[in-house]
C-alpha positions as CSV (number, residue, x, y, z in Angstrom):
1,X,53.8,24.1,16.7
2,X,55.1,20.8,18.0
3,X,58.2,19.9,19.4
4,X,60.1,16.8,21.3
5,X,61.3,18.1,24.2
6,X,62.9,15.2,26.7
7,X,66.5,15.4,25.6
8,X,66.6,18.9,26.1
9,X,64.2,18.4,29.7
10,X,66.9,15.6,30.8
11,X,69.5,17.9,30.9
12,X,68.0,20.8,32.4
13,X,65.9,19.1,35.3
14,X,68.9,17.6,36.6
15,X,70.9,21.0,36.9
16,X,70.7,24.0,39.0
17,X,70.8,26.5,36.7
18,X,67.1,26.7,36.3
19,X,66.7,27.5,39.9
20,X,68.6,30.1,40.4
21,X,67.3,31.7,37.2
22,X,63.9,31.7,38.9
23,X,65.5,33.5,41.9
24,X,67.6,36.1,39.9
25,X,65.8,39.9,40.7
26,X,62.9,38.2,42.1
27,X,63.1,39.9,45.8
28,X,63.7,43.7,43.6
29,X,60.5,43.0,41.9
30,X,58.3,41.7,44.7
31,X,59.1,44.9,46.3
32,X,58.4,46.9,43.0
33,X,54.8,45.3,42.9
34,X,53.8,45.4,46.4
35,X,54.5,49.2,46.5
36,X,52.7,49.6,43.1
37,X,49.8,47.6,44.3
38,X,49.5,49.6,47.8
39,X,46.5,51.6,46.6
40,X,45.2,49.9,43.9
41,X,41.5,48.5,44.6
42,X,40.7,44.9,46.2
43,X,39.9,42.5,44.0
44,X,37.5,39.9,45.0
45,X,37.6,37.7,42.3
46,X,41.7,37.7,42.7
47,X,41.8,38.1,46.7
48,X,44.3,40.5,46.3
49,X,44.6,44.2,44.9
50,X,44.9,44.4,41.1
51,X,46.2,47.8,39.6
52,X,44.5,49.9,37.2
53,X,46.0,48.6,33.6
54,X,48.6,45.7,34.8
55,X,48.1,42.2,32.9
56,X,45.8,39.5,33.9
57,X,46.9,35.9,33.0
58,X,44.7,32.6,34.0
59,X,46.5,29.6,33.0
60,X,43.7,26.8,33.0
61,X,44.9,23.1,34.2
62,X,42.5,21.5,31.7
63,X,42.8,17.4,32.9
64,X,41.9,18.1,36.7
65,X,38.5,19.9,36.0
66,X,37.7,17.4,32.8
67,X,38.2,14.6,35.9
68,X,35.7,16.7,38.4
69,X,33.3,17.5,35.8
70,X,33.1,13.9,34.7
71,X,32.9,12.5,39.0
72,X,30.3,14.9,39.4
73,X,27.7,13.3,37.7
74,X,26.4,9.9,38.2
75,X,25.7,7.7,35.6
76,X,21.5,8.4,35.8
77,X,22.4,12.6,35.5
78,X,24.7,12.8,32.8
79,X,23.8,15.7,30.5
80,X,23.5,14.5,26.0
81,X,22.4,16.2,23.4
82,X,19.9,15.8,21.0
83,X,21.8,12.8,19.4
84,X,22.5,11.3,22.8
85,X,25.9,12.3,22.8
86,X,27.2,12.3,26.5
87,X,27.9,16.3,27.0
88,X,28.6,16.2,30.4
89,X,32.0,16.9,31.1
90,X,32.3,19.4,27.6
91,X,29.2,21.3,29.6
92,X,30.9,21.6,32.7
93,X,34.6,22.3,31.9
94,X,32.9,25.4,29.3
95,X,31.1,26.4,31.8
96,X,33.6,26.5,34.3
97,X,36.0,28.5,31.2
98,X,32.9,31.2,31.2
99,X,33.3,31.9,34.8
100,X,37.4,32.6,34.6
101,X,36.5,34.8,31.7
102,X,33.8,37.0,33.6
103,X,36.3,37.5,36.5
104,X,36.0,41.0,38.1
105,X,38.4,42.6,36.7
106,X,38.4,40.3,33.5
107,X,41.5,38.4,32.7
108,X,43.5,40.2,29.7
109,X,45.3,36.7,29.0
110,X,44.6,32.7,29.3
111,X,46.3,29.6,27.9
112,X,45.0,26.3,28.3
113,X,47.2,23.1,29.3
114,X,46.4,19.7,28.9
115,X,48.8,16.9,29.6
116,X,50.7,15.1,26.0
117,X,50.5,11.6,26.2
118,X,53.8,9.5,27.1
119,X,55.9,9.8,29.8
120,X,58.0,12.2,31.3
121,X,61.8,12.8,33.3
122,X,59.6,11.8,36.3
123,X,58.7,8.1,35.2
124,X,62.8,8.1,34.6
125,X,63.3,8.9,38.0
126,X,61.4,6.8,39.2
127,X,59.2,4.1,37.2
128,X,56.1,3.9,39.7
129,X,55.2,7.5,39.3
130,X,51.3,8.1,39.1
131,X,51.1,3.8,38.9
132,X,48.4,3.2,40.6
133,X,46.2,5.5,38.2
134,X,43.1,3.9,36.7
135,X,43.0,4.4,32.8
136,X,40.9,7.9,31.8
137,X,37.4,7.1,31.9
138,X,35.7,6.5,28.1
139,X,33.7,9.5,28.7
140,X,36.8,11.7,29.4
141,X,38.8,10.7,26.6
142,X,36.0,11.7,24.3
143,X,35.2,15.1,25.6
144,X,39.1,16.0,25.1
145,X,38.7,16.5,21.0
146,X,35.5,18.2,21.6
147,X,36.7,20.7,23.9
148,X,40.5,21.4,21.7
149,X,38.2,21.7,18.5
150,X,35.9,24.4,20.3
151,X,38.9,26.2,22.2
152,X,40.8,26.4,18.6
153,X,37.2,27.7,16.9
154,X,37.3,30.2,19.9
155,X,40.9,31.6,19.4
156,X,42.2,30.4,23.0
157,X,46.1,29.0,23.2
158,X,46.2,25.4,24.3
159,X,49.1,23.8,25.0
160,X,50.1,20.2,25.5
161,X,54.3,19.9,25.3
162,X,55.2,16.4,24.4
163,X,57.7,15.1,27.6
164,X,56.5,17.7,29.7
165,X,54.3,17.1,32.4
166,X,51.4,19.7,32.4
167,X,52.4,21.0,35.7
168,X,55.6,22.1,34.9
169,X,54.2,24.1,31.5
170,X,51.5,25.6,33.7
171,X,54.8,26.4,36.1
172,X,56.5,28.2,33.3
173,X,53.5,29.8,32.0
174,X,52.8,31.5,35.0
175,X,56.2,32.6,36.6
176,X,56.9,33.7,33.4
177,X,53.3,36.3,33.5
178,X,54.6,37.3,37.1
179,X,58.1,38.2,35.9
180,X,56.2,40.3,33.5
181,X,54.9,41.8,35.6
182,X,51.1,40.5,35.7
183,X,48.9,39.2,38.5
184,X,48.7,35.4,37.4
185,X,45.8,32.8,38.3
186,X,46.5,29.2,38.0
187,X,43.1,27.5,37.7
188,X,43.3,23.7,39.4
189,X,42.3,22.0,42.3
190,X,45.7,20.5,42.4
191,X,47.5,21.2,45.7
192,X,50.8,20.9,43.8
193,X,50.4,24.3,43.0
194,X,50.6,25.5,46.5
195,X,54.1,25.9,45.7
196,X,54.2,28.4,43.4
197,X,52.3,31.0,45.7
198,X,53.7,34.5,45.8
199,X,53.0,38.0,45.3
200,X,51.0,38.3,41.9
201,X,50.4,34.5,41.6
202,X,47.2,33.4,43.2
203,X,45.2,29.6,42.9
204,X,41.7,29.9,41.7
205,X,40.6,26.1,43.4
206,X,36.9,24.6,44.0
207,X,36.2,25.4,47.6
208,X,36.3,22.8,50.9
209,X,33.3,21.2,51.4
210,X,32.5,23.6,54.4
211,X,32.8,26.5,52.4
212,X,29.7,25.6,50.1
213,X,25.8,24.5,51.3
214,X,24.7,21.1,49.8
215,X,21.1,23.2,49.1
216,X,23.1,25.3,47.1
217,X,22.6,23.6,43.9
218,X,18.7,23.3,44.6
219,X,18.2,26.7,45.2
220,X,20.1,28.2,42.2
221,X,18.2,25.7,40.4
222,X,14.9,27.3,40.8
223,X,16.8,30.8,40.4
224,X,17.7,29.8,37.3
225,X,15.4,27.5,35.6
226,X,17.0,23.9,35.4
227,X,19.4,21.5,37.5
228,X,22.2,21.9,34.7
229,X,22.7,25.5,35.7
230,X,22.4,24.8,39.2
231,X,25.5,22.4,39.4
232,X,27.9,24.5,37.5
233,X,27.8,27.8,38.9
234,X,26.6,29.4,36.0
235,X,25.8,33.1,35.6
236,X,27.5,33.7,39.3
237,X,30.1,36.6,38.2
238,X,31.0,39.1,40.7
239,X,32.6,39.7,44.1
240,X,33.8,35.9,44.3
241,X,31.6,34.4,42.1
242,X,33.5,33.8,38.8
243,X,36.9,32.9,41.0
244,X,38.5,29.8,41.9
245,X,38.9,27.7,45.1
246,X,39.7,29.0,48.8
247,X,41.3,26.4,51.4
248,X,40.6,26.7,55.3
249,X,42.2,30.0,55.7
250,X,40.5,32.8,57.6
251,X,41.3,35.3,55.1
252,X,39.6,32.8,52.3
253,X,36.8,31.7,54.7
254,X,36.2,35.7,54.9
255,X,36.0,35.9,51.2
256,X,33.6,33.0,50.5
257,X,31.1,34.6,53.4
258,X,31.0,38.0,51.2
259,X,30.5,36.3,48.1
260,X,27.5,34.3,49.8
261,X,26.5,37.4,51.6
262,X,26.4,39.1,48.0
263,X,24.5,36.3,46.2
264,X,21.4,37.3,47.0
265,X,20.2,34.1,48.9
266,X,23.8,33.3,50.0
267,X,24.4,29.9,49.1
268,X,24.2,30.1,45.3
269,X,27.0,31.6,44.8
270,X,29.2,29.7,47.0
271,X,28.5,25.7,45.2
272,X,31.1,22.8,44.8
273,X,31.6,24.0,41.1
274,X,33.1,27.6,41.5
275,X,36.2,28.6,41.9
276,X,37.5,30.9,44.0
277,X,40.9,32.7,45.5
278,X,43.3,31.6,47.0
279,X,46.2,33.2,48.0
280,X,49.9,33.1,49.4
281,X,48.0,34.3,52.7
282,X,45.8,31.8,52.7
283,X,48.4,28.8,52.5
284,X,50.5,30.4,55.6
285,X,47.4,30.3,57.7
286,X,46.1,27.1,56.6
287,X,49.4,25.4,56.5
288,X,51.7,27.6,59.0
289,X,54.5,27.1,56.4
290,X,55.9,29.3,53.3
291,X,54.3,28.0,50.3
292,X,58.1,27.0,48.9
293,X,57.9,24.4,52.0
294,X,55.3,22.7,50.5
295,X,57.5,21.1,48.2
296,X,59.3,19.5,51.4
297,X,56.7,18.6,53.0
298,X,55.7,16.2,50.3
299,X,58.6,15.2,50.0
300,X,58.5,13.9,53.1
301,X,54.5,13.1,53.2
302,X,54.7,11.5,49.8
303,X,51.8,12.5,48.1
304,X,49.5,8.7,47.2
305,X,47.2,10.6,44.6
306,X,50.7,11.0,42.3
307,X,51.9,7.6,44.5
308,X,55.4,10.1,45.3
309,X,56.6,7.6,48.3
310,X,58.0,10.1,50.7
311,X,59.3,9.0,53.8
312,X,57.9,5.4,55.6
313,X,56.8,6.9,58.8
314,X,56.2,10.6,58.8
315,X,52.4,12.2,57.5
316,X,51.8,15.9,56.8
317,X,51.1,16.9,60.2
318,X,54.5,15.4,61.4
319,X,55.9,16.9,58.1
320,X,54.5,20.2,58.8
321,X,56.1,20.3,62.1
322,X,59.5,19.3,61.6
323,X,59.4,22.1,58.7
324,X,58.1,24.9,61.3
325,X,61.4,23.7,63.5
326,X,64.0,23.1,60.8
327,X,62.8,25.0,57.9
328,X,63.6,23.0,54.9
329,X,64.3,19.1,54.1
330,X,68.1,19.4,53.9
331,X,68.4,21.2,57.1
332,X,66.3,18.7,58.7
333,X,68.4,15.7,57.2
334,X,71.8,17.2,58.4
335,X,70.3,17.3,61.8
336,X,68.0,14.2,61.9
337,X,69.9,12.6,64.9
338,X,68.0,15.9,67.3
339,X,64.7,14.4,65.4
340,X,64.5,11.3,67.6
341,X,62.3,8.3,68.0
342,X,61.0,6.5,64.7
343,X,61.5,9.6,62.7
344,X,64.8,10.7,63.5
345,X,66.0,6.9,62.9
346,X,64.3,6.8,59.3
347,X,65.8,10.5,58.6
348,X,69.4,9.1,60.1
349,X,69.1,6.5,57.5
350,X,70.6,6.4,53.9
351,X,67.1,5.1,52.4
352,X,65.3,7.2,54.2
353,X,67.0,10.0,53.3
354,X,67.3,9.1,49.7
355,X,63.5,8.3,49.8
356,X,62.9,12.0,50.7
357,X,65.2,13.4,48.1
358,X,64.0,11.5,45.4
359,X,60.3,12.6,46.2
360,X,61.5,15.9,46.7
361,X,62.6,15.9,42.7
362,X,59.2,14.2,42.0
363,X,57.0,16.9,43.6
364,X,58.5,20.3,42.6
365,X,57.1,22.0,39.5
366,X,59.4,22.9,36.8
367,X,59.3,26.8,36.3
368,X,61.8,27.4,33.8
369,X,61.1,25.3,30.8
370,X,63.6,26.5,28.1
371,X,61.7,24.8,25.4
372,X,60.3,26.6,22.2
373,X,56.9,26.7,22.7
374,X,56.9,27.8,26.3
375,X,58.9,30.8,24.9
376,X,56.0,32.5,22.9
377,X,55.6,35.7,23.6
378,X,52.7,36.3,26.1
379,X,51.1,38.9,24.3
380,X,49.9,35.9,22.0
381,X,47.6,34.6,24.9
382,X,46.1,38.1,25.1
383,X,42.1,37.5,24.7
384,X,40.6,38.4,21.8
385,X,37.6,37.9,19.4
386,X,37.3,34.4,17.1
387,X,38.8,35.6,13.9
388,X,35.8,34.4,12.2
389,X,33.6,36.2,14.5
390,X,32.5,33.3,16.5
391,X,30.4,31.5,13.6
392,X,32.7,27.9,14.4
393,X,32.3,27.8,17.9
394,X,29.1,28.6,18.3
395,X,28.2,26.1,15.6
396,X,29.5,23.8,17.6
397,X,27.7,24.8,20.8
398,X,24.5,24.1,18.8
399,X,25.5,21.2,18.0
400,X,26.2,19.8,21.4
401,X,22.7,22.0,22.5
402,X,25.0,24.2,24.8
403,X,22.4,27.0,24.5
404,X,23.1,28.9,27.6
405,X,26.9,29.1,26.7
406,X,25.9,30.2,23.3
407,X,24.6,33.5,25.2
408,X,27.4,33.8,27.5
409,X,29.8,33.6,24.9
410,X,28.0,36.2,22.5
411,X,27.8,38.7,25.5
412,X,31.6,38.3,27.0
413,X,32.6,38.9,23.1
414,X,31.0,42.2,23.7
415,X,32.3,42.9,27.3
416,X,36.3,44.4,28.1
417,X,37.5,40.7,28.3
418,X,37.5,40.7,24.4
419,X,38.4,44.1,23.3
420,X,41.2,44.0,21.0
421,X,44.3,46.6,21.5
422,X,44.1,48.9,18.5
423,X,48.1,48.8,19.0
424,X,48.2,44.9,18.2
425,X,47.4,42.3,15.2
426,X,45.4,39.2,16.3
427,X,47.4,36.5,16.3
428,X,46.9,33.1,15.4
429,X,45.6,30.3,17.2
430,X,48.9,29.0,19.3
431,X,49.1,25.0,20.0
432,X,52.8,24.0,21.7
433,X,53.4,20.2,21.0
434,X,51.8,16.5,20.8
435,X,48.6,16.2,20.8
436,X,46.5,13.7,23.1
437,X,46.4,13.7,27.1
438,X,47.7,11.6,29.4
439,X,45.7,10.1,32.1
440,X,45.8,13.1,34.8
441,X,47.9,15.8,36.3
């Protein structure tokens, strides 16, 4: 389906109404799924417990990975097929999709979003957003038709709203699946998403460079027969294995030891290229804050990778502190003259305030898109079999000479990821707006 969404985005970004739809019953039903989750088993995978039965929904930010499969490879390593096709980034972003869908327990759900070219409220707001980004590598843009054709020929829901940013339909996506009452796994190594943390709403993130042993891809090399395996993670399901990326949290340094302890050898299983939890939990002790205080923070840090300006003067770690003692960006502002020094004078002032308030509306994540697509019903993202029993897809993986993924695709088809409900149809393949991709999230 396709739609044109920015008149419609104008008028509801600006309001407040979508905020205090995200906020209606919410307390009521974090309660309602922390008691139902009190003694159902610890999932690994989800560093959190998952009950027996309740919906599991990974919403895949597709750009993100594409851009760290593509850096992760110098120009002397890439990976081609038998045509000399560069196959690189399609290898590693597939590979990476494997993983999520071997997850212990596997996901029941999973969309796919990729950014729709143009621009978006934010570029109204404020012209500069994400200028300073280079152009998408040649290599990228190619592997992006590649990968939609062979997520269609696998069944999976992609979406790519024209207007709409990427973050905020991954935003909607996955508040939505929490409403619902699902445990929700947003996979991107974007710290955006720190915000969204909650009960039933984890990050699945590549881990810190701490976390992981440079050997690692050596050694699972030799364990596995070849240095394209080694780099990707591949084959490491399990306790940790198949999940996405911790931060510096105890709780998620804990995590990544038992997955290591658990590998067999240790370090395989922990490499640059998995992904693994990483939870509400985790962000208070890494960052002392509440996760919805992240989206002050950057306001005041500004945030160069998205070039949000934030406030001249103030960092994270001054940021983070002035959020420990005030709580939240207005509070702080309406009491800026107890700030004092440098700080406190920028804060006092009607630029720097606006500065803060206009970054503020740059770095918070849309979760209540009201926009056709986004309004699918999610049992249409509920996994199941290629219609056509696989014979497209795994065509294609021949013809890229993605051997290994040909395997792991044939045996998660058999596994519970892909069992079809009895009770309903298989739906069609579901794709929400413009094609194309912009030039990162």
């Amino acid at each position: 389906m396709s739609v044109k969404a920015s008149p419609q985005l104008e008028q509801r970004s600006r309001g407040s109404s979508l905020r205090e739809a995200e906020q209606v019953g919410w307390p009521q039903q974090e309660a309602q799924l922390e008691q139902a989750a009190a003694e159902a088993p610890q999932s690994d995978d989800y560093g959190m417990p998952v009950q027996a039965g309740a919906g599991r929904m990974v919403v895949v930010d597709a750009l993100p990975l594409l851009y760290k499969a593509h850096f992760a490879f110098p120009a002397d390593a890439r990976l081609r097929n038998g045509a000399g096709l560069d196959t690189t980034v399609v290898y590693v972003f597939l590979n990476m999709l494997l993983n999520l869908l071997s997850l212990e327990p596997p996901p029941t759900h999973l969309a796919v979003v990729f950014d729709a070219a143009g621009k978006n409220f934010r570029h109204e707001l404020y012209p500069d957003y994400k200028g300073q980004r280079p152009d998408m590598p040649a290599e990228i843009q190619e592997a992006i038709p590649l990968l939609r054709q062979l997520l269609q020929a696998l069944g999976l829901p992609v979406f790519s709203v024209a207007g709409v940013e990427a973050d905020d339909v991954l935003g909607t996506l996955a508040v939505r699946g929490v409403q619902e009452g699902m445990v929700v796994a947003v996979a991107s190594p974007d710290k955006d998403f720190f915000q969204l943390l909650r009960w039933g709403l984890i990050l699945l993130r590549p881990p810190k460079k701490q976390q992981y042993h440079p050997a690692a891809a050596a050694t699972q090399a030799k364990q596995e027969g070849g240095p394209s395996t080694a780099v990707t993670g591949e084959g490491s399901t399990g306790a940790g294995g198949a999940a996405a990326g911790a931060g510096a949290g105890a709780a998620a340094q804990q995590r990544a030891q038992q997955a290591e302890q658990q590998g067999g050898g240790g370090e395989r299983r922990v490499s640059k290229f998995m992904l693994l939890p990483y939870t509400e939990e985790d962000f208070r002790e890494e960052w002392g804050l509440a996760p919805a205080q992240f989206i002050d923070l950057l306001a005041l840090a500004g945030d160069a990778s998205d070039n949000v300006p934030g406030v001249p003067g103030i960092g994270p770690k001054t940021a983070t502190s002035l959020l420990q003692r005030y709580g939240s960006l207005e509070e702080l502002l309406a009491r800026a003259e107890e700030v004092g020094k440098k700080p406190g004078a920028t804060l006092q002032s009607a630029e720097g305030a606006a500065a803060a308030r206009l970054s503020r509306q740059l770095v918070k994540i849309e979760t209540g898109l009201d926009l056709p697509p986004l309004k699918v019903p999610l049992e249409e993202l509920r996994l199941r079999p290629p219609q056509d029993g696989g014979t497209a897809s795994l065509a294609l993986c021949r013809q890229l000479d993605l051997r290994t993924h040909e395997e792991r695709l044939r045996r998660l088809w058999e596994g519970p990821a892909f069992q079809q409900d009895p009770q309903q149809p298989q739906q069609p393949q579901q794709e929400a707006g413009g094609g194309g991709a912009g030039n990162g999230s």
